[in-house]
Structure formats: structure tokens, C-alpha cells
C-alpha positions as CSV (number, residue, x, y, z in Angstrom):
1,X,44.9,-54.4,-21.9
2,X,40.9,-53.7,-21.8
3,X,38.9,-56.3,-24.4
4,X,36.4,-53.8,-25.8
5,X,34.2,-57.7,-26.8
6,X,34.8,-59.2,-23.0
7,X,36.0,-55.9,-20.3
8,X,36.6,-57.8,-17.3
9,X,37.1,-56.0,-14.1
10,X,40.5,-57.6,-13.2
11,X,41.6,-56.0,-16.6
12,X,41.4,-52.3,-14.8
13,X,44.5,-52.9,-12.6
14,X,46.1,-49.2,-13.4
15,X,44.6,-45.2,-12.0
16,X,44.9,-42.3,-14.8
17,X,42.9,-39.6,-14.3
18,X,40.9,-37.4,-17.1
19,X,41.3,-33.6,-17.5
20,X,39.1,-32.2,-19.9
21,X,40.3,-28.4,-21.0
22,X,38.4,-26.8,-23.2
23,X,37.4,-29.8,-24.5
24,X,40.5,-31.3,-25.3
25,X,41.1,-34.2,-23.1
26,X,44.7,-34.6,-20.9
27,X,45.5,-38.0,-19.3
28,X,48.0,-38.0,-15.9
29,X,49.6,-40.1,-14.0
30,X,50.3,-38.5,-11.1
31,X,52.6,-41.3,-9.5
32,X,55.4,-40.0,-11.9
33,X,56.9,-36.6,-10.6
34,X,58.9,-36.6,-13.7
35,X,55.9,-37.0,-16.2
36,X,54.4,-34.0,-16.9
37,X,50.3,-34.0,-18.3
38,X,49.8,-36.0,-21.2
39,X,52.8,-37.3,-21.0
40,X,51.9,-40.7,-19.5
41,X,54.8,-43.8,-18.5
42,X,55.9,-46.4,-20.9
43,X,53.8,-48.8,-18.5
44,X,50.7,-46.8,-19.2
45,X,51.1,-46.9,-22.7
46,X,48.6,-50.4,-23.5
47,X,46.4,-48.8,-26.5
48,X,43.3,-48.2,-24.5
49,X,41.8,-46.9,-21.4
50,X,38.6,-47.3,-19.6
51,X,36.5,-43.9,-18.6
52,X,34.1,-43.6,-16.0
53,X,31.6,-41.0,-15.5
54,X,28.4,-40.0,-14.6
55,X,27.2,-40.4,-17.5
56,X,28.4,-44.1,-18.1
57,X,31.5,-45.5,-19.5
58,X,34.0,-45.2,-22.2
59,X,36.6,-46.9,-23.5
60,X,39.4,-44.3,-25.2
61,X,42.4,-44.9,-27.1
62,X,45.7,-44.0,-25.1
63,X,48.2,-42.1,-27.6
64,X,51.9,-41.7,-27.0
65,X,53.3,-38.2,-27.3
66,X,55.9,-38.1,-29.9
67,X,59.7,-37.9,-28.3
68,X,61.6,-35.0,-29.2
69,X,65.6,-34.8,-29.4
70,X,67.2,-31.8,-31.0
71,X,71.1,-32.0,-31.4
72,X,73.4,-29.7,-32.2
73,X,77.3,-30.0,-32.3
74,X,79.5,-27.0,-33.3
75,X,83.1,-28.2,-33.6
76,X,86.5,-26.9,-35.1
77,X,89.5,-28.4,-35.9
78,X,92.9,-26.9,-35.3
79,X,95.6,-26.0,-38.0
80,X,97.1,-29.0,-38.2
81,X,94.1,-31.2,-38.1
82,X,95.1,-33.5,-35.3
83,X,92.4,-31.7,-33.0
84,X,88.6,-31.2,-32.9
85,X,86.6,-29.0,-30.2
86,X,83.4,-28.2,-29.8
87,X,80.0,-27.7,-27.9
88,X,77.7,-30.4,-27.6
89,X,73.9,-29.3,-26.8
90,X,70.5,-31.3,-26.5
91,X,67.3,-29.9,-26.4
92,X,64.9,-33.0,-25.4
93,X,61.4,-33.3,-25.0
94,X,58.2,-35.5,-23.8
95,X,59.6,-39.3,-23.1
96,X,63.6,-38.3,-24.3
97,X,63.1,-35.5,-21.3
98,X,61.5,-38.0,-19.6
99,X,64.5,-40.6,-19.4
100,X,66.8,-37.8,-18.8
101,X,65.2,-36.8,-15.2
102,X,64.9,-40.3,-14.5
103,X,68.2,-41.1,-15.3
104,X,69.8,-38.2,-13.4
105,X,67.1,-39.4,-10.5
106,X,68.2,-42.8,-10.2
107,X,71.6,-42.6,-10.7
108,X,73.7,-42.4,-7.9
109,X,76.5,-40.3,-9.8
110,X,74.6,-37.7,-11.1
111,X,76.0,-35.6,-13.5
112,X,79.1,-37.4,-13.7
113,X,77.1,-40.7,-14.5
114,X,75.5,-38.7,-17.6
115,X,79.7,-37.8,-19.1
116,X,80.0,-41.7,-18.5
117,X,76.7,-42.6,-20.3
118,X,78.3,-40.2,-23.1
119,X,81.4,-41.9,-22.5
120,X,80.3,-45.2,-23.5
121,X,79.1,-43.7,-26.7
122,X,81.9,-41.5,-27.5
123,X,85.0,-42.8,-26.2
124,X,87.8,-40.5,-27.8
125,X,85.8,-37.6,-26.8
126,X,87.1,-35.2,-23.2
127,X,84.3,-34.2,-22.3
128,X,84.0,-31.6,-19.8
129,X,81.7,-28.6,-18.9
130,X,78.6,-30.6,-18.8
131,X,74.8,-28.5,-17.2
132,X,71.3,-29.4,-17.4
133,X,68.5,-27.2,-17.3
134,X,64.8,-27.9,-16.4
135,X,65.8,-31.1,-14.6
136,X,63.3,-30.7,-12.2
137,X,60.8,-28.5,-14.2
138,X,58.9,-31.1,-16.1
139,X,57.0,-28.6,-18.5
140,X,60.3,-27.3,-20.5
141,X,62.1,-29.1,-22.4
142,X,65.5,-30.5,-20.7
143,X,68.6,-29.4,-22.0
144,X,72.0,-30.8,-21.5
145,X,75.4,-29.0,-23.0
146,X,78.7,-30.2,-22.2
147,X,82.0,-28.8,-24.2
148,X,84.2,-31.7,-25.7
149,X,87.7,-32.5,-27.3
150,X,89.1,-35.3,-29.6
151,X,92.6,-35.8,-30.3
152,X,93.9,-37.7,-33.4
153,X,97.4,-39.3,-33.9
154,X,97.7,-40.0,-37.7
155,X,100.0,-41.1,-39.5
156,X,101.7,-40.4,-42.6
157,X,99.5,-43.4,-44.1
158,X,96.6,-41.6,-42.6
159,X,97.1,-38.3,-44.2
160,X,97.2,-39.6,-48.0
């Protein structure tokens, strides 16, 4: 973290570069192949940030981007109420897109290591179907759908 009342050089340990776009100003971290601009890692995310140019320096607050989940779940249950199916969709955006690419990067299993992380979460639910979109197209949201299934055994005490 930069001290605005005692900057030390050994407190600029980190590169982000400065776009300026018609006058709106975009911070990158191009180390990050999933981030996209303005989007910068958790890492980067101290509170403030030191600018150089020509004209001198500048010290600049660093803003997170807000995260962005959108879920939807459309689901039906049978006749005699003892199942439930249904479509399961995520629309994700900035950092929640963010640890999705990384997740699907890093994890050996892919896909199938996503129905496990969902697994872990859910685990009466099939799930089956699942696709991503924009995985590797960091300036769309990602979106992740999967279909899913959940069987009940109830009881007559269940039922009353």
C-alpha cells in the first residue's frame, strides 16, 4: 500500500498501466489473460496507486468493479411430486467471470470439476448437460447452463 504522508520507493513493488479514453481513465494488468480492462486482480486491489507522467506524479484511488451473478432456475415437478427438473443458467460478470475462467483454467478436470464444485453445493441434484460460453472471451459475460434432476422419497409423514 502507497503512504500518501511518507511514499517510499520500496512501496511500488506492482506494474499497472493507465489508459486514458476519452478522458475516462482504464487501469490493466496485463499479466492476467483472464482479466479483462478495468478489471484488475484481487492482488491489485490495495486502495491506491501511484501515476507517473510527464507531467509529475499522482497518486489515484484503485476501485473494484462491482461482481455480477445473474441466476436463473426454471424447474417443474412431476404429478406425483416426488420429482423436480429443471435448467440451471448463470450469467456472470467482472470478478464472478473472473473466478470462473480461472477455475476452469486451473483445474485439471475441467468441466467435470465445475458439476463437482456444484456437487458439493447441491448434492441431491443430477446434474447433467452442463456448457460455458465466453470462457476464453474475457469482454462478455460468462455463462454456464447445466440441466438438473432431484428425486424425493417421502413418506406418508412427509406428505401431511
Amino acid at each position: 500500500m502507497i503512504k500518501e504522508e511518507y511514499p517510499m520507493l520500496a512501496d511500488l513493488n506492482y506494474v499497472i498501466v493507465q489508459v486514458k479514453n476519452n478522458g475516462k481513465r482504464i487501469l490493466v494488468d496485463a499479466t492476467d489473460p483472464n482479466s479483462m480492462p478495468g478489471l484488475l486482480p484481487e492482488r491489485c486491489l490495495n486502495g491506491k496507486a501511484c501515476v507517473l507522467e510527464k507531467k509529475g506524479v499522482s497518486i489515484i484511488p484503485i476501485n473494484p468493479l462491482k461482481s455480477t451473478e445473474l441466476i436463473t432456475i426454471n424447474a417443474e415437478m412431476d404429478s406425483t411430486g416426488k420429482e423436480i427438473t429443471g435448467n440451471y443458467n448463470v450469467l456472470a460478470g467482472n470478478y464472478k467471470s473472473h473466478f470462473f475462467r480461472e477455475f476452469l483454467k486451473y483445474n485439471t478436470d475441467s468441466e467435470k470439476g465445475l458439476v463437482k464444485f456444484y456437487k458439493s453445493k447441491l448434492p441431491d441434484w443430477e446434474i447433467e448437460k452442463l456448457k460455458t460460453e465466453n470462457l476464453n472471451n474475457s469482454f462478455e459475460s460468462f455463462k454456464l447452463k447445466f440441466t438438473f434432476n432431484e428425486s424425493f422419497n417421502l413418506t406418508h409423514a412427509d406428505k401431511i
